[in-house]
MARMARTOR-323275 format. One line per 10 residues: number of its first residue (from 0); for each residue x, y, z of N, C-alpha, C. Coordinates in steps of 0.2 Angstrom, whole numbers, plus 5000, padded with zeros to 4 digits. Example, Ala and Ser with C-alpha at 12.3 -4.5 7.8 and 13.67 -1.06 7.14 Angstrom:
! MARMARTOR-323275
0> 5066,4972,5039,5062,4978,5039,5066,4984,5039 | 5064,4989,5035,5068,4995,5036,5064,5000,5039
END
This chain:
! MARMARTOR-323275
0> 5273,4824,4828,5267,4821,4827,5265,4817,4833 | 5259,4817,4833,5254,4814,4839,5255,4806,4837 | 5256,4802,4843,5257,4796,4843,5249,4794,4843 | 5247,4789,4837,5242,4783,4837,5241,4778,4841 | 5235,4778,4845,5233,4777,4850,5229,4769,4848 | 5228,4764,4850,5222,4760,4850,5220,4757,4855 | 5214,4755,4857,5213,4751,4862,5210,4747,4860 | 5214,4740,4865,5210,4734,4864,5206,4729,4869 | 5199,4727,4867,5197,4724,4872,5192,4717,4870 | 5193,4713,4873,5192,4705,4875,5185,4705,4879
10> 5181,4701,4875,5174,4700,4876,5168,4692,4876 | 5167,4691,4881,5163,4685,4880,5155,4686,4883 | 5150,4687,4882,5143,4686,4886,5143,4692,4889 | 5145,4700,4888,5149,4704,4894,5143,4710,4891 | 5135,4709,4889,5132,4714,4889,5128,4716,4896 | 5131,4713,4902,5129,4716,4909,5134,4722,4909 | 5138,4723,4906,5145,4725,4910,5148,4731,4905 | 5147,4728,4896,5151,4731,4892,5147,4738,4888 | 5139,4740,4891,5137,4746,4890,5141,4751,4891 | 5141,4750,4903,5146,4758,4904,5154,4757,4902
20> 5159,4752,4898,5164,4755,4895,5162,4758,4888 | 5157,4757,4886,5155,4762,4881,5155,4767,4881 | 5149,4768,4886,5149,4775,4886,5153,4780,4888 | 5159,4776,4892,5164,4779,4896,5171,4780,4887 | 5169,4778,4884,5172,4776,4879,5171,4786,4874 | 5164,4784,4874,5160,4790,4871,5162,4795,4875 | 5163,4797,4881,5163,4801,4883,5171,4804,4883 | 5175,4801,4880,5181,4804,4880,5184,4812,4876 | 5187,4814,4878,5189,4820,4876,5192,4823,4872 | 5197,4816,4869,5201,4811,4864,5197,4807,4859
30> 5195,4810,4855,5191,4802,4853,5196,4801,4846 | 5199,4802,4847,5206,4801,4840,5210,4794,4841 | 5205,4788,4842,5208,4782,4845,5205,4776,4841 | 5210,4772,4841,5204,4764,4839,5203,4759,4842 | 5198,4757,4842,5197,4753,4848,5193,4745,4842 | 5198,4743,4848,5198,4735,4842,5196,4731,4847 | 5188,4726,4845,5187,4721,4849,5186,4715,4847 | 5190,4709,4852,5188,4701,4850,5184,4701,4855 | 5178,4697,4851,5174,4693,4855,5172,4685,4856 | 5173,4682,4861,5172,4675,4860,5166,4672,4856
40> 5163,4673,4852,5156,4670,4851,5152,4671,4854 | 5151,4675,4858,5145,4680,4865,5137,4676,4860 | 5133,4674,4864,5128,4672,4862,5122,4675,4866 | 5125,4684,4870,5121,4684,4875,5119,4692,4873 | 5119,4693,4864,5118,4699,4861,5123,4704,4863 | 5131,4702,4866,5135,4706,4863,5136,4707,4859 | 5136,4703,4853,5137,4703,4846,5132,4710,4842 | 5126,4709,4843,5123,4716,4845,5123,4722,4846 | 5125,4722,4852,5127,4729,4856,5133,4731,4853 | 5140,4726,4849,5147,4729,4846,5142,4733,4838
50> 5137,4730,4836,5135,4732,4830,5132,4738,4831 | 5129,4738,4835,5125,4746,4836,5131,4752,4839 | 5137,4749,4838,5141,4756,4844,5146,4758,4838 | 5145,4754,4831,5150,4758,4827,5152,4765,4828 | 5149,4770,4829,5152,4775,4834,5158,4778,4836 | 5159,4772,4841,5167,4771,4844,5170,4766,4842 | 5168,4760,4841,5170,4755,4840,5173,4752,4833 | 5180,4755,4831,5181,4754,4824,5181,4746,4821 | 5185,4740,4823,5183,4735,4823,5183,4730,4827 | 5178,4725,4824,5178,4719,4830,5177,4712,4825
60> 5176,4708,4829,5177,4701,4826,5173,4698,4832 | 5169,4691,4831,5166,4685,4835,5165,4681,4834 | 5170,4677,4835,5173,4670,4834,5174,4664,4840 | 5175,4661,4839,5179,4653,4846,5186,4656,4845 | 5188,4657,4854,5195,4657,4853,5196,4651,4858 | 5202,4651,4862,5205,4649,4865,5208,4652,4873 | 5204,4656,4872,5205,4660,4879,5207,4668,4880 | 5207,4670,4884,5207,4679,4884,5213,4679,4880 | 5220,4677,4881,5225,4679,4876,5225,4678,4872 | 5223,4671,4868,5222,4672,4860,5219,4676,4860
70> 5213,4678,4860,5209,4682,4858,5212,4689,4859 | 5217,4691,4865,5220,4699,4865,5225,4696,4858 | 5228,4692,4857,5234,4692,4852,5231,4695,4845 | 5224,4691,4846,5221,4693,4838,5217,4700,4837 | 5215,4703,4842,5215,4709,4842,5223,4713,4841 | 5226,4712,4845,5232,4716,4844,5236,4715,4837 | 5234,4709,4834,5236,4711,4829,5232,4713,4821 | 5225,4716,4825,5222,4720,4820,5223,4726,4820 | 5225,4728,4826,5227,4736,4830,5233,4738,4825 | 5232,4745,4825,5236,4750,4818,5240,4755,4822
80> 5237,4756,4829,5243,4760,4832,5249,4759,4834 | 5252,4767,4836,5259,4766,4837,5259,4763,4845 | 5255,4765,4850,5252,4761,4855,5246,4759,4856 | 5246,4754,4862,5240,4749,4864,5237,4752,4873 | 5230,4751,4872,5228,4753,4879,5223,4746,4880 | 5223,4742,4884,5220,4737,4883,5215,4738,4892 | 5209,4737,4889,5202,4738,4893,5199,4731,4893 | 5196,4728,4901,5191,4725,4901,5185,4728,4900 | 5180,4721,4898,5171,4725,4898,5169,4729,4903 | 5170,4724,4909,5170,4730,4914,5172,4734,4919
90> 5180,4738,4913,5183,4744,4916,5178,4751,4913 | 5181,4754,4915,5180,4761,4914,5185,4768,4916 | 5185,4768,4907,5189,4774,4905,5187,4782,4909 | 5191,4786,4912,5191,4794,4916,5190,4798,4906 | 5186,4802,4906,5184,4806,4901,5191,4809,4898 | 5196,4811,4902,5202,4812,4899,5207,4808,4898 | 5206,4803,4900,5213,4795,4900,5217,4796,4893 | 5212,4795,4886,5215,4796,4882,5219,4801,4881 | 5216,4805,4880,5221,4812,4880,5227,4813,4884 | 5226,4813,4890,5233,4811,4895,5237,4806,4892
100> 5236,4801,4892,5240,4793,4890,5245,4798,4881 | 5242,4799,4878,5243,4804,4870,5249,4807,4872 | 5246,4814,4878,5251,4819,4879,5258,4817,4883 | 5256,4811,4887,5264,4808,4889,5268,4804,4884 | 5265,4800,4881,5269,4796,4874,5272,4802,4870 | 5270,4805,4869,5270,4811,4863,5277,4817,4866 | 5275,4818,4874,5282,4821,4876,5287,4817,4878 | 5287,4810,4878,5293,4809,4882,5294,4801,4879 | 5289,4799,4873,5291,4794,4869,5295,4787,4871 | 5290,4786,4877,5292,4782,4882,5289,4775,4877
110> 5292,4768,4882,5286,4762,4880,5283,4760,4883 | 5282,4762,4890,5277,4762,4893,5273,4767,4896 | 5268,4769,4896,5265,4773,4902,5263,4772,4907 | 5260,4773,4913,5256,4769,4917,5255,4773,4922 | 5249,4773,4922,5246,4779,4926,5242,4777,4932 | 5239,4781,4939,5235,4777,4942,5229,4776,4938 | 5225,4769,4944,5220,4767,4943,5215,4768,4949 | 5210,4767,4948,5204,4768,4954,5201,4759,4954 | 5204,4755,4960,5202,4748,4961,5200,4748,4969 | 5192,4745,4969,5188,4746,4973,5186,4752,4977
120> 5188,4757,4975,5185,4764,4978,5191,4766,4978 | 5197,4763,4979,5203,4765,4981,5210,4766,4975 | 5214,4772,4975,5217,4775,4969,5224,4771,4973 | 5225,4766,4966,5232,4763,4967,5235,4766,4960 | 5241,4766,4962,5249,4767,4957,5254,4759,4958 | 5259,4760,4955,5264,4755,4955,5267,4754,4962 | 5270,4749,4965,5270,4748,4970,5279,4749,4971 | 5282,4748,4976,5289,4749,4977,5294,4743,4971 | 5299,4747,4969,5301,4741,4966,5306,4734,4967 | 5299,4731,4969,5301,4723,4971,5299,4717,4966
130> 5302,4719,4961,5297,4713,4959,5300,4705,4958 | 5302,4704,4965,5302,4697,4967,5294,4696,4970 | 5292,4702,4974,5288,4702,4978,5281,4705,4974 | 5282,4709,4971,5275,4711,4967,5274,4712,4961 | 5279,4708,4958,5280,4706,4950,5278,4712,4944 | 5274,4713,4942,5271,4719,4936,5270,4724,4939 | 5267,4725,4943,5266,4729,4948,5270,4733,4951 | 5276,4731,4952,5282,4734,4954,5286,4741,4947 | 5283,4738,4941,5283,4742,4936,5277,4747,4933 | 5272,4743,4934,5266,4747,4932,5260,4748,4938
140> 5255,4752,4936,5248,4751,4942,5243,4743,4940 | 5243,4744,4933,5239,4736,4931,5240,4739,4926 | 5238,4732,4922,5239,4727,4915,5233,4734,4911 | 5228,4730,4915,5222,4736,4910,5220,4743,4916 | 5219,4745,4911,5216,4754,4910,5224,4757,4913 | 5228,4754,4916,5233,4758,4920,5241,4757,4914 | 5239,4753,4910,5248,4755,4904,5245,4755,4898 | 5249,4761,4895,5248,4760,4889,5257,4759,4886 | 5255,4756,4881,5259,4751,4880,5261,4751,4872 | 5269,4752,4870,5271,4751,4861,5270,4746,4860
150> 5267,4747,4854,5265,4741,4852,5272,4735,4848 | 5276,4739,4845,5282,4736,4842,5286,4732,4849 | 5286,4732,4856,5289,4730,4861,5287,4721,4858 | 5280,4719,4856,5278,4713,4855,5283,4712,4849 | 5287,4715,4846,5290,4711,4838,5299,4707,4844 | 5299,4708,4849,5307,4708,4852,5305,4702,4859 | 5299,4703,4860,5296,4701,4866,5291,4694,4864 | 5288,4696,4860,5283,4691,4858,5277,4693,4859 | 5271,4690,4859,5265,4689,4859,5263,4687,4866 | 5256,4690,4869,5257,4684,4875,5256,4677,4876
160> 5258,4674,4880,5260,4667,4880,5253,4662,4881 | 5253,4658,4876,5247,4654,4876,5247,4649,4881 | 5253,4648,4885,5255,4644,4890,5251,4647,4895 | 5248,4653,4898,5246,4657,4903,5240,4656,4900 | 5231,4656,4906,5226,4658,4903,5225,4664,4910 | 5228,4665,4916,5228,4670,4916,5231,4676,4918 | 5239,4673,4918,5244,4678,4920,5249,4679,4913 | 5248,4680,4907,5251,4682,4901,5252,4688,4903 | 5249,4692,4902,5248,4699,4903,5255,4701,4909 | 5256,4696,4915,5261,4697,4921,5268,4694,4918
170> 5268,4691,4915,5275,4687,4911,5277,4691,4906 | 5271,4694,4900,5274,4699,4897,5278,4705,4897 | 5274,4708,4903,5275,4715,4906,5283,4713,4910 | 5282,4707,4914,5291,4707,4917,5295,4705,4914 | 5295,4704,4911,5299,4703,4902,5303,4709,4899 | 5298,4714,4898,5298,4719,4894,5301,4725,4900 | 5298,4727,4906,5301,4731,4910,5307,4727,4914 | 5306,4725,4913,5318,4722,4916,5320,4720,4915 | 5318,4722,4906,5324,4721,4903,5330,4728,4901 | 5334,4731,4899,5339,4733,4899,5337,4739,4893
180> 5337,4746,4895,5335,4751,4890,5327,4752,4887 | 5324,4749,4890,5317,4749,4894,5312,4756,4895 | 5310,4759,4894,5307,4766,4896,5300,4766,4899 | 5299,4766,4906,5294,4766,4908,5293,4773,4913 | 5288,4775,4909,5285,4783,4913,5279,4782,4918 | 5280,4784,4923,5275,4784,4929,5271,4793,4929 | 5264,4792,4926,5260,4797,4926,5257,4799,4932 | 5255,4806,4933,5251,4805,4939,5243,4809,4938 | 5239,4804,4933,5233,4805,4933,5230,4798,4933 | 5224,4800,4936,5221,4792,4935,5217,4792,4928
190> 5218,4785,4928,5215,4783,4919,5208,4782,4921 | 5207,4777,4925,5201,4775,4926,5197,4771,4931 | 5193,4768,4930,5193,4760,4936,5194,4754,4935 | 5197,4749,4937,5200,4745,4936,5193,4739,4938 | 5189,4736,4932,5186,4728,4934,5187,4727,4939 | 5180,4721,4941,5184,4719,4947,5179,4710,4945 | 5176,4709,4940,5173,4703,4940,5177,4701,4934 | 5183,4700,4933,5187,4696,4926,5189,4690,4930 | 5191,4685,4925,5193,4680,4927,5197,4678,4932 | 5204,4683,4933,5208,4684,4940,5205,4683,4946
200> 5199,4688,4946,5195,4688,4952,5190,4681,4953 | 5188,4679,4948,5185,4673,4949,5187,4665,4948 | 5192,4666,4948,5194,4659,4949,5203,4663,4952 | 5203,4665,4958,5208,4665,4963,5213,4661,4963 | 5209,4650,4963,5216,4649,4963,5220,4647,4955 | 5215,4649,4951,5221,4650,4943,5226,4656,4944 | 5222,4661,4948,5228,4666,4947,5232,4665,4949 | 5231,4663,4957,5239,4661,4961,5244,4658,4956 | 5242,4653,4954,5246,4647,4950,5249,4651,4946 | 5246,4655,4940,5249,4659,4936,5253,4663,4939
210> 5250,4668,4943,5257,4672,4945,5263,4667,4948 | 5262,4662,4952,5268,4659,4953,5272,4654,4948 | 5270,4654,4943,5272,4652,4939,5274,4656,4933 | 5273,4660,4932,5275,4669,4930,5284,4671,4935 | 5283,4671,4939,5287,4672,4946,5292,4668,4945 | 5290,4662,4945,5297,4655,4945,5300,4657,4940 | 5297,4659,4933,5301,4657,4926,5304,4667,4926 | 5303,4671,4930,5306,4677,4930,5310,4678,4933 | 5311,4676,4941,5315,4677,4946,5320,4673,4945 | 5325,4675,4948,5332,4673,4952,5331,4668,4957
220> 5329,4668,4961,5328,4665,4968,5322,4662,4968 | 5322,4657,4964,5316,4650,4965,5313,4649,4972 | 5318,4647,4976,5315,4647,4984,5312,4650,4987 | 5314,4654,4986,5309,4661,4988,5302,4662,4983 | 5302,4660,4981,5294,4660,4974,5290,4656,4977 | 5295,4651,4977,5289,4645,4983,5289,4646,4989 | 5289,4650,4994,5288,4650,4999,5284,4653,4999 | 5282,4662,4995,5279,4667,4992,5272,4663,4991 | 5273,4656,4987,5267,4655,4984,5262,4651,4989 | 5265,4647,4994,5266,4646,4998,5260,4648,5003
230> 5263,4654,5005,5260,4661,5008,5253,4661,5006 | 5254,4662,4999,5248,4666,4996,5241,4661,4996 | 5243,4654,4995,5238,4649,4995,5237,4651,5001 | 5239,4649,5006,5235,4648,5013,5234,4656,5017 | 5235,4660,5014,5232,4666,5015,5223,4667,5011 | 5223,4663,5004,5219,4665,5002,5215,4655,5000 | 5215,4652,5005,5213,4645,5005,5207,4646,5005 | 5203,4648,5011,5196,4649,5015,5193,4652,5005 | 5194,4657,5004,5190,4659,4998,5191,4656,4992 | 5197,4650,4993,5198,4644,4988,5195,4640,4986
240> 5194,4639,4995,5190,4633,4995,5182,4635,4994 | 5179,4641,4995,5171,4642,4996,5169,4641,4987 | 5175,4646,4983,5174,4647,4976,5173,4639,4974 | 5174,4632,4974,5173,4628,4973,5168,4623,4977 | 5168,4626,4980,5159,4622,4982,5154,4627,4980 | 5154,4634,4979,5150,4636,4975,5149,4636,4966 | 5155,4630,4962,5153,4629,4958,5151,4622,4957 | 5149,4618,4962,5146,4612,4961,5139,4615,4960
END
């Protein structure tokens, strides 16, 4: 029997962005999928556009959350499948992603899958396995459009952590991939494209924080975390510093 598939996606004000994951949605070759969406209370006719796309869009909700991962927890726990594929508004699904992501779960009854991604024009997969040094990544290509992901791993591992507003998604995955009897399959099709305007991307220095703080509570070797993190501020200080005087 063919494994149930759901996808889930997190939504706020995203009707510049959340048309072409629709369409890219519509366009799959699998449509044997449910696709579960939170919305933060969008007041910019997302609410709208979810209404008009029942089509593909089995359910959704629009309410005040608390931030992307409440609002993925409360998705994820409307989701009925046996896995999860979790999309940003502005990723985009390849017309076979589903299909593919089905026929590896199905032959090899993995818990994870992970496939490449297309991020910036350029096709990335998982990186070498270092994950002192490249933490989730060193197990997957990305969080979204690049794992699909059992759903039951959250009944052992938990829910993502309301302590993270942007690195839950990096705390869960390193949790779940090292630990012991763990199955993660590396696919070699690309799923899709990977966002490039979510939260991580716009506010830089939260993600630092998060991943280094993700890092410190997973690693062995603290020291080395801070030196890493260290690195990474003052590599990426100059675009720290400009994101902050362009929000005055």
């Amino acid at each position: 029997m063919k494994p149930t598939i759901s996808v889930i996606t997190v939504t706020f004000n995203a009707t510049d962005v959340l048309p072409g994951l629709i369409e890219s949605m519509r366009r799959q070759t699998d449509r044997d999928f449910e696709w579960v969406i939170a919305d933060g209370a969008s007041t910019d006719g997302t609410v709208e556009l979810l209404t008009e796309s029942s089509d593909v869009i089995t359910h959704w909700i629009s309410e005040p959350d608390f931030g992307i991962y409440h609002a993925m927890n409360k998705a994820l726990q409307m989701a009925t499948g046996k896995y999860y594929l979790v999309l940003g508004a502005d990723d985009r699904l390849n017309p076979d992603a589903i299909a593919q992501y089905r026929n590896h779960a199905c032959q090899l009854e993995t818990d994870i899958v992970t496939a490449l991604i297309m991020r910036n024009g350029i096709i990335e997969q998982r990186k070498p396995c270092w994950p002192w040094l490249y933490a989730h990544h060193a197990y997957v290509s990305e969080h979204s459009v690049g794992s699909l992901i059992r759903k039951k791993l959250h009944d052992k591992f938990g829910l993502y952590s309301k302590r993270y507003s942007i690195g839950a998604d990096l705390l869960f995955l390193k949790r779940v991939c090292s630990s012991p009897g763990i199955i993660v399959t590396k696919a070699d099709f690309v799923a899709g494209t990977f966002g490039f305007t979510g939260t991580s991307r716009e506010d830089r220095a939260g993600a630092i924080c998060d991943y280094f703080r993700a890092q410190l509570e997973t690693e062995k070797n603290k020291y080395l975390q801070i030196i890493l993190f260290a690195a990474k501020v003052l590599k990426n200080a100059r675009s720290m510093v400009k994101a902050t005087r362009n929000e005055k």
